[in-house]
DSSP file (Angstrom, degrees, kcal/mol; ACC not computed):
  #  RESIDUE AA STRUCTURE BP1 BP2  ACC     N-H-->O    O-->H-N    N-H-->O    O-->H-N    TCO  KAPPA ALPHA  PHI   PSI    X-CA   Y-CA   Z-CA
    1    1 A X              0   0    0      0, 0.0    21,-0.1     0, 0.0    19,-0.0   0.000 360.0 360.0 360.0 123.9    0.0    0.0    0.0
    2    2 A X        -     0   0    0      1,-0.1     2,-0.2    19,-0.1    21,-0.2  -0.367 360.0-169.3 -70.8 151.4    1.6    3.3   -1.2
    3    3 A X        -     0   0    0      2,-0.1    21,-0.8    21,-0.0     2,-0.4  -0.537  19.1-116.8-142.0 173.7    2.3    5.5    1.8
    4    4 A X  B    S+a   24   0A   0     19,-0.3     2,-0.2    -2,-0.2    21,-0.1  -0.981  75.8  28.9-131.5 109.4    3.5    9.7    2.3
    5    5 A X  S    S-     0   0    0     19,-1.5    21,-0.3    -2,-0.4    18,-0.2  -0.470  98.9 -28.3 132.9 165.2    6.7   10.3    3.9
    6    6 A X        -     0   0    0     19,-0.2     2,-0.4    -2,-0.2    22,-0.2  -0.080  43.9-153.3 -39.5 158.8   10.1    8.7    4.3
    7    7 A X  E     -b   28   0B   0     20,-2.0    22,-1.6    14,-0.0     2,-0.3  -0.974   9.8-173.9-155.3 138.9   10.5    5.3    4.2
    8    8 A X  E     +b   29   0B   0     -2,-0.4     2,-0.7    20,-0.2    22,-0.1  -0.592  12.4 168.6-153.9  74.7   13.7    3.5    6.2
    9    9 A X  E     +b   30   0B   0     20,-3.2    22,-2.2    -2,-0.3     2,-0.3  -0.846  10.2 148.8-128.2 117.7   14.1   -0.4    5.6
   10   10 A X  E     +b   31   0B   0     -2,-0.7     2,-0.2    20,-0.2    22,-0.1  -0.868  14.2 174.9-131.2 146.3   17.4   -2.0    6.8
   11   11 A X        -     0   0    0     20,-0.9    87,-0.2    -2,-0.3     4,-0.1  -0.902  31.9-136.4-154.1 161.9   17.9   -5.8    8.2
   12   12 A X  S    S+     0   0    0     -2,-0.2     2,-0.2    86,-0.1    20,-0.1   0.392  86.7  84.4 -97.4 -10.8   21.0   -7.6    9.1
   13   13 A X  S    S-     0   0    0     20,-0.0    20,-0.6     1,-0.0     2,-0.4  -0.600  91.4-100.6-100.5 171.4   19.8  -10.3    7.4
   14   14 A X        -     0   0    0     -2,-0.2     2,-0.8    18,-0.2    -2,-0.1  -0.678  36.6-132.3 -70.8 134.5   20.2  -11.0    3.2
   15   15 A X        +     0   0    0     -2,-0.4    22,-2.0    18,-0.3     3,-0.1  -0.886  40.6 156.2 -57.8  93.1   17.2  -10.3    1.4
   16   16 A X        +     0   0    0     -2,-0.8    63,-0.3     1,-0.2     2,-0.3   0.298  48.7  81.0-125.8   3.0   16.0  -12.8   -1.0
   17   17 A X  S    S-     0   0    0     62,-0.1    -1,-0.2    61,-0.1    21,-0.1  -0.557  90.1 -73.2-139.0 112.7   12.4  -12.1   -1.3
   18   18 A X        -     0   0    0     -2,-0.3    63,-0.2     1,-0.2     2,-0.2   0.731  43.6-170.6  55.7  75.6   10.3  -10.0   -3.0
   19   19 A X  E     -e   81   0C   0     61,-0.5    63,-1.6    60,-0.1     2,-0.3  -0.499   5.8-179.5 -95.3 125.3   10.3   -6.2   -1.7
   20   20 A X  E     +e   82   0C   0     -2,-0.2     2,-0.2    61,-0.2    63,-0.2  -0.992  11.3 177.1-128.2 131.6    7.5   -3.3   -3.1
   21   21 A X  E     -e   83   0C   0     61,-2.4    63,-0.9    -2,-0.3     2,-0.3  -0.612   2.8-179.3-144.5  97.2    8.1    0.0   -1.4
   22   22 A X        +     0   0    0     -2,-0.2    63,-0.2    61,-0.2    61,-0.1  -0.494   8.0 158.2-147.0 107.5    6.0    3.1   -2.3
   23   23 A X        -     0   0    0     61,-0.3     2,-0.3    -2,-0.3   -19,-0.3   0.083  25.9-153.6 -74.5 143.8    6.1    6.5   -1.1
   24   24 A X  B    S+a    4   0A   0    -21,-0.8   -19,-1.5    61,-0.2    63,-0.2  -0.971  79.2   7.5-129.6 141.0    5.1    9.7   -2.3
   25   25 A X  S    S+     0   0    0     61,-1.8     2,-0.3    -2,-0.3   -19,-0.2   0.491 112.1  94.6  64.3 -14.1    7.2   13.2   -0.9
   26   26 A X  S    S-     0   0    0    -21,-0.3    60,-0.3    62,-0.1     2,-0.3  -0.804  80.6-101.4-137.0-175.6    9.5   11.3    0.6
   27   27 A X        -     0   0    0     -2,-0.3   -20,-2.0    61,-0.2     2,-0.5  -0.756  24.6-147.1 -96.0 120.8   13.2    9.4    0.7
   28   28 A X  E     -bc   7  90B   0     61,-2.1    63,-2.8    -2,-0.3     2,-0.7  -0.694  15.9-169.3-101.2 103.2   13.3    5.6    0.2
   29   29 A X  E     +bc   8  91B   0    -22,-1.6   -20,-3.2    -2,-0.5     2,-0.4  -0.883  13.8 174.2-100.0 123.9   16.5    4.1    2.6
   30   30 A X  E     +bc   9  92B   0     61,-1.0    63,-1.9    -2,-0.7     2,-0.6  -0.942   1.0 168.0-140.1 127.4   16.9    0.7    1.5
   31   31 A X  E     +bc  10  93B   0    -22,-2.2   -20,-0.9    -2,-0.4     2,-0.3  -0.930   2.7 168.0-138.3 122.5   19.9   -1.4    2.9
   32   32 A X  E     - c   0  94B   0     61,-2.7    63,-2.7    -2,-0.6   -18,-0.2  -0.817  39.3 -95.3-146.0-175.7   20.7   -4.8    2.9
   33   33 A X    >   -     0   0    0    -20,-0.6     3,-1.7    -2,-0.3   -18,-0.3  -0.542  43.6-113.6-101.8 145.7   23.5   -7.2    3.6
   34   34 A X  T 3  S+     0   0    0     61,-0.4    62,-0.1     1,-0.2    23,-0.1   0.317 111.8  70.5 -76.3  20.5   25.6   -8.1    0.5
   35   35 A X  T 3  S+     0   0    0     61,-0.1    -1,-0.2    21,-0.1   -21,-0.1   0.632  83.5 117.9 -80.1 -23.0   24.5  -11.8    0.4
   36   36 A X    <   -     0   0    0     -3,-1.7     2,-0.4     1,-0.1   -20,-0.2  -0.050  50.1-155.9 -71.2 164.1   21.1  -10.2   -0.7
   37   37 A X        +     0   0    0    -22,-2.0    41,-0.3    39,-0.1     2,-0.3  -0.965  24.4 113.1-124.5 109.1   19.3  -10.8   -4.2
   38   38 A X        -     0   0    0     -2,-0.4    36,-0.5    39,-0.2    39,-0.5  -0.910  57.7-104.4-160.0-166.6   17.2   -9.4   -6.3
   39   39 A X  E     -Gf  73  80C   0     40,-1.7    42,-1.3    -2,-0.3    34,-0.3  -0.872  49.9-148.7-121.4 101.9   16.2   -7.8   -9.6
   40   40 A X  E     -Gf  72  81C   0     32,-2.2    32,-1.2    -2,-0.3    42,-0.2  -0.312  20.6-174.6-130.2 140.0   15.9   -4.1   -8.5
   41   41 A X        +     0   0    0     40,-3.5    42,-0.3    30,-0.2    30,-0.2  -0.255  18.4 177.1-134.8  48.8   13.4   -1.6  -10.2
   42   42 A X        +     0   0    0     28,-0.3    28,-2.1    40,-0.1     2,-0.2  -0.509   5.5 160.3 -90.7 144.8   14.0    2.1   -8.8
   43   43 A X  E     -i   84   0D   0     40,-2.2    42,-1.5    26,-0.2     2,-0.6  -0.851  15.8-179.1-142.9 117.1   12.4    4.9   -9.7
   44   44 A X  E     -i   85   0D   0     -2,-0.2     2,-0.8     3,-0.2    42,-0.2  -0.658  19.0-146.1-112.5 154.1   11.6    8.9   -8.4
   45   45 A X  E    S+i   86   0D   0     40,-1.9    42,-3.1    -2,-0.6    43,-0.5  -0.935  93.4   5.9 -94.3 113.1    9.7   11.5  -10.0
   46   46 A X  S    S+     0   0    0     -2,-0.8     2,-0.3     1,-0.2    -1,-0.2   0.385 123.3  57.0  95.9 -13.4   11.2   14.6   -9.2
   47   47 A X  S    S-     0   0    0     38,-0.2    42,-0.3    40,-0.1    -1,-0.2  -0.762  82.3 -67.9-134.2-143.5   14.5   13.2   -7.1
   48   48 A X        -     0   0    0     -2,-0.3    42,-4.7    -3,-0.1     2,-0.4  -0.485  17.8-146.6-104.4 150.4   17.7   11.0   -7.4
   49   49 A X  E     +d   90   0B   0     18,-2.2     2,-0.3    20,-0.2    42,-0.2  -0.968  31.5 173.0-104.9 129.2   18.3    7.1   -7.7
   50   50 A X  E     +d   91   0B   0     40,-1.3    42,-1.5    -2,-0.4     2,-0.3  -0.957   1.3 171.6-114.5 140.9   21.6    6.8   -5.7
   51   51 A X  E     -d   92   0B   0     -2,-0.3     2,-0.2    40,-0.2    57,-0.2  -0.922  12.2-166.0-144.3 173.7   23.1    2.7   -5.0
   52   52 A X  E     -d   93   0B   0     40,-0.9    42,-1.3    56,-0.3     2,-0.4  -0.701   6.6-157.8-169.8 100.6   26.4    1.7   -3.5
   53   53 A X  E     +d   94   0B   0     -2,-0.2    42,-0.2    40,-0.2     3,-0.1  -0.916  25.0 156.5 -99.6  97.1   27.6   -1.8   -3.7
   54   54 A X  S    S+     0   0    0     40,-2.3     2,-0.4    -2,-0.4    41,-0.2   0.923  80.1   7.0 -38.4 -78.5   30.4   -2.8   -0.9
   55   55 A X  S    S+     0   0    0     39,-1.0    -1,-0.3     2,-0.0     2,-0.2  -0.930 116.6  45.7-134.7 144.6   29.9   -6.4   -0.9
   56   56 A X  S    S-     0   0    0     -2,-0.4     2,-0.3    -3,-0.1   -22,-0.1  -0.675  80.1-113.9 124.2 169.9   27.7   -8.2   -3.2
   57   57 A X        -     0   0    0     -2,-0.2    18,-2.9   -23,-0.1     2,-0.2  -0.948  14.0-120.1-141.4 145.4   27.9   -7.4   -6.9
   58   58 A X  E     -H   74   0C   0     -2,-0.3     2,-0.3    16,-0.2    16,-0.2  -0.613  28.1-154.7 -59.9 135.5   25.3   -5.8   -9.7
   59   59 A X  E     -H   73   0C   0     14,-1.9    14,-2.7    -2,-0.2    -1,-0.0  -0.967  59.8  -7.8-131.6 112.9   24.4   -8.1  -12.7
   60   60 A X  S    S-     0   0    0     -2,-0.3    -1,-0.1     1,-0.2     2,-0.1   0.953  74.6-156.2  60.1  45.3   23.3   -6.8  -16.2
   61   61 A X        -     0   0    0     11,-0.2    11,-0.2    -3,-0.1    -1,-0.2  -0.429  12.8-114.1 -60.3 145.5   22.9   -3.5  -15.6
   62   62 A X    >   -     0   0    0      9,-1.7     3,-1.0     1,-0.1     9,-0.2  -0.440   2.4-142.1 -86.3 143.7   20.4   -1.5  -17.9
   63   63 A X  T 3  S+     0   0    0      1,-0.2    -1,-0.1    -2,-0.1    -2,-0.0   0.806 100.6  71.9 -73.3 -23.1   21.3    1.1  -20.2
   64   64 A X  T 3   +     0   0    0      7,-0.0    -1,-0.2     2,-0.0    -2,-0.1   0.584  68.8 132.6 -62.4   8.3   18.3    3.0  -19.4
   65   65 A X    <   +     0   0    0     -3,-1.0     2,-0.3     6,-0.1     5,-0.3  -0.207  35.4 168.3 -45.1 132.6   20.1    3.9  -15.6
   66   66 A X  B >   -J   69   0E   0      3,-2.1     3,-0.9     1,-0.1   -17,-0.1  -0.932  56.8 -83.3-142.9 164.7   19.5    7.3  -15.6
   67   67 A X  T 3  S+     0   0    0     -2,-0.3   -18,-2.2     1,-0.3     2,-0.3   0.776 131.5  29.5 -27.4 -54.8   19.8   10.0  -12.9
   68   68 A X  T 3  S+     0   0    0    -20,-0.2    -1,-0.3   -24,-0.1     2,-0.3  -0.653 112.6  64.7-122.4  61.5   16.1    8.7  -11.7
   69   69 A X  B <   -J   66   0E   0     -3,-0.9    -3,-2.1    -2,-0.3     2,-0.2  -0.604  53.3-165.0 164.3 145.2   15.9    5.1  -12.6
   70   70 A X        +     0   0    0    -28,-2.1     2,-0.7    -5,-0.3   -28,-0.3  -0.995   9.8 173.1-122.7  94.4   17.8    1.7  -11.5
   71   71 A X        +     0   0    0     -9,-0.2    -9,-1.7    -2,-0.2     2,-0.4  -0.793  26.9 122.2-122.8 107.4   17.5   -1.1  -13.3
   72   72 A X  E     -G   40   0C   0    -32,-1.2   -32,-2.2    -2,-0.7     2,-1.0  -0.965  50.0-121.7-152.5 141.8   19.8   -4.0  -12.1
   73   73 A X  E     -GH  39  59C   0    -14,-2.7   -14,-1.9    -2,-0.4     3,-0.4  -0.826  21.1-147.3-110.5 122.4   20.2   -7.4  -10.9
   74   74 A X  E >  S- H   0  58C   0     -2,-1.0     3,-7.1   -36,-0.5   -16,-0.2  -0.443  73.0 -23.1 -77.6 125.8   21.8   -8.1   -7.7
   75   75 A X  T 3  S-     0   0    0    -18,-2.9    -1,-0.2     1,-0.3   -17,-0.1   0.522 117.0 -61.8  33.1  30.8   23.9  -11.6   -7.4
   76   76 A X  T 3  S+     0   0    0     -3,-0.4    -1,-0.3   -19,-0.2    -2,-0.1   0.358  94.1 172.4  76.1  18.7   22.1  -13.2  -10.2
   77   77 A X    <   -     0   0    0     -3,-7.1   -39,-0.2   -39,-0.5    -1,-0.1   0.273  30.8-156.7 -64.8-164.1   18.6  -12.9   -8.1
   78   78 A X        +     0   0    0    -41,-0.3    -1,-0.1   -62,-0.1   -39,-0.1   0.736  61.1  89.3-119.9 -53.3   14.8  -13.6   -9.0
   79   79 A X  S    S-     0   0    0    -63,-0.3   -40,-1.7   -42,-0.2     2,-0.4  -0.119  78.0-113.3 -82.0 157.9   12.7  -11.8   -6.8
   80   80 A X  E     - f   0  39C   0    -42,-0.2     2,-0.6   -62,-0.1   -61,-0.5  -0.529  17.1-165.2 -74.3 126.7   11.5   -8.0   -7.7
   81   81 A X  E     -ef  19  40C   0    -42,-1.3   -40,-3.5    -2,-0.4     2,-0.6  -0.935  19.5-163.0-115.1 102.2   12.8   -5.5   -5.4
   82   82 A X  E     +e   20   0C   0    -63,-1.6   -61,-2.4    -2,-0.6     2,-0.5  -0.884  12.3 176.7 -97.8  95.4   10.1   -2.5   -6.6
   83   83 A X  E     +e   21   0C   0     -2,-0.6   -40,-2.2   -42,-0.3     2,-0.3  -0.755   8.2 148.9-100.6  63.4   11.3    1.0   -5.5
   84   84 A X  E     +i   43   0D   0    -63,-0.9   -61,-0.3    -2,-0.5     2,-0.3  -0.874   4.7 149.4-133.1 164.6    9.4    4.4   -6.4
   85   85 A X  E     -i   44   0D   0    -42,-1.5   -40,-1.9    -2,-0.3     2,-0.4  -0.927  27.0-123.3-154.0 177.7    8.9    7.3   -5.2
   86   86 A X  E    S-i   45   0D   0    -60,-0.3   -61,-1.8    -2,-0.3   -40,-0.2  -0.953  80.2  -0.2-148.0 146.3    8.3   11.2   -5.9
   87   87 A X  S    S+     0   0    0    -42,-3.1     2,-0.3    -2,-0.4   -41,-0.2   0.859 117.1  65.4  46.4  55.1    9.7   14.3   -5.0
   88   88 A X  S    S-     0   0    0    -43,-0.5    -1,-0.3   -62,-0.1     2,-0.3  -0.798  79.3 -87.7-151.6-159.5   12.5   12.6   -3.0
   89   89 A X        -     0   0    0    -42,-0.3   -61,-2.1    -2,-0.3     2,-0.5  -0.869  16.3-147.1-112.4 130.5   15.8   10.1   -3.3
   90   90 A X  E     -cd  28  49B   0    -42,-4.7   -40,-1.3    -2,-0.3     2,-0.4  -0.965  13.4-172.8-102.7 139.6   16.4    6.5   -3.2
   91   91 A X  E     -cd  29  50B   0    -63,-2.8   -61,-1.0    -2,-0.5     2,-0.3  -0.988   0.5-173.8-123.3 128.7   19.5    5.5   -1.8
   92   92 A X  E     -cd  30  51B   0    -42,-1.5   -40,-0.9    -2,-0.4     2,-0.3  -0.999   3.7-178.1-115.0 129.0   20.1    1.9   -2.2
   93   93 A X  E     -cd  31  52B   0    -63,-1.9   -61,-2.7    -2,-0.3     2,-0.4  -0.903  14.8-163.4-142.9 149.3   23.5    0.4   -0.3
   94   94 A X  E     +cd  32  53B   0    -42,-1.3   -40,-2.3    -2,-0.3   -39,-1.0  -0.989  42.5 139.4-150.3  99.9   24.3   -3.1   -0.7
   95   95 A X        -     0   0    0    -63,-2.7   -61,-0.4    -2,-0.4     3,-0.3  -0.968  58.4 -98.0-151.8 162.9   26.9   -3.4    2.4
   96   96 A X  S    S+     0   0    0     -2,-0.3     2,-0.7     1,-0.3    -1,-0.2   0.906 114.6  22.1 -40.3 -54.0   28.2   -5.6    5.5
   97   97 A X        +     0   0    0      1,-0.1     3,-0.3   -64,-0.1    -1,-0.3  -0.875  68.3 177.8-136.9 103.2   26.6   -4.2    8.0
   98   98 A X  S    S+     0   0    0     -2,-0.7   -86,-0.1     1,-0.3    -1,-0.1   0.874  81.4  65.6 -75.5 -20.0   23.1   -2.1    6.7
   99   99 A X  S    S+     0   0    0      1,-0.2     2,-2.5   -88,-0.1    -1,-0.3   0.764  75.7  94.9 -96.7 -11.3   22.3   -1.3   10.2
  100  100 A X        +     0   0    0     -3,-0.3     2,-0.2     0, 0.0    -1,-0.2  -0.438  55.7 110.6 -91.7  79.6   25.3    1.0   11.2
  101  101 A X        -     0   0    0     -2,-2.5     4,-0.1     1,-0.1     2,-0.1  -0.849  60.2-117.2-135.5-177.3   24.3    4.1   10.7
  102  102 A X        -     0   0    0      2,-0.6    -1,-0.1    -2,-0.2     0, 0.0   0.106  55.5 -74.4 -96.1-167.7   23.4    7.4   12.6
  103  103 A X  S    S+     0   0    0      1,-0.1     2,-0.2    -2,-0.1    -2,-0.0   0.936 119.9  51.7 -63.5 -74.0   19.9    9.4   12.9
  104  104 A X        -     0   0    0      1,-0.0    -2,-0.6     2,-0.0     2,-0.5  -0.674  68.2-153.6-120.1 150.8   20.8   10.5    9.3
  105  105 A X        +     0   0    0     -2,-0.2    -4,-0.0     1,-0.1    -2,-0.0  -0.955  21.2 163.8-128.9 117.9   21.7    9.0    6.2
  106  106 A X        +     0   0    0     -2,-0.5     2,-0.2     2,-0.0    -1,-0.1   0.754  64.8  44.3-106.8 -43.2   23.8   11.2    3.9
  107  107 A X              0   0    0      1,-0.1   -55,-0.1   -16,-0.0   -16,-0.1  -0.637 360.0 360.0 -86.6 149.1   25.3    8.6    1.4
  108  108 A X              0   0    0    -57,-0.2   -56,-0.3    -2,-0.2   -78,-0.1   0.749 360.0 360.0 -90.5 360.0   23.5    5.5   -0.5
C-alpha cells in the first residue's frame, strides 16, 4: 500500500524475497547485507536514484540507468525489489553491515 513520507528499511539479514516500497514526498533508505538478491526496479519522480555496492555485486545493468531510474540485478537474483517514489531520493547500499548508521543517512 503506497504511503506519504520517508521510508527507512534495513535488516542484518540477506534479502531474497520480493520487496515493493511506495512513497510519495518522501526518501526511500533501502539497505541490505551483501548476500542479498534481487532484480531491482527504482524509480523517483522529481529526485535522485543513488546505490552503492560494498559487498555483493550488480548483474546486467540497464542502459536505461538514468539520474532517476535503477535497473539492475543483484547476485544473479529472482525476486522483484520495486522501488518508487516522488519528489524525493532512493538510496540503495548493498553493504556488510546495513544497520550502522546514525539518525541521518547522507550517502546511499
Amino acid at each position: 500500500m503506497p504511503s506519504e513520507g520517508d521510508v527507512r528499511a534495513m535488516t542484518p539479514w540477506a534479502m531474497t524475497k520480493p520487496v515493493t516500497i511506495i512513497t510519495s514526498e518522501g526518501t526511500i533508505d533501502y539497505r541490505i547485507r551483501g548476500e542479498s538478491t534481487g532484480v531491482f526496479d527504482a524509480e523517483s519522480h522529481g529526485g535522485l536514484v543513488k546505490q552503492r555496492c560494498e559487498y555483493g555485486h550488480w548483474l546486467a545493468l540497464s542502459g536505461d540507468n538514468d539520474h532517476d531510474r535503477f535497473l539492475a540485478v543483484l547476485n544473479n537474483g529472482k525476486n522483484p525489489v520495486v522501488l518508487r517514489t516522488s519528489d524525493g531520493d532512493i538510496r540503495i547500499a548493498v553493504v556488510p553491515d546495513p544497520t550502522a548508521v546514525g539518525a541521518w543517512i547522507i550517502d546511499p
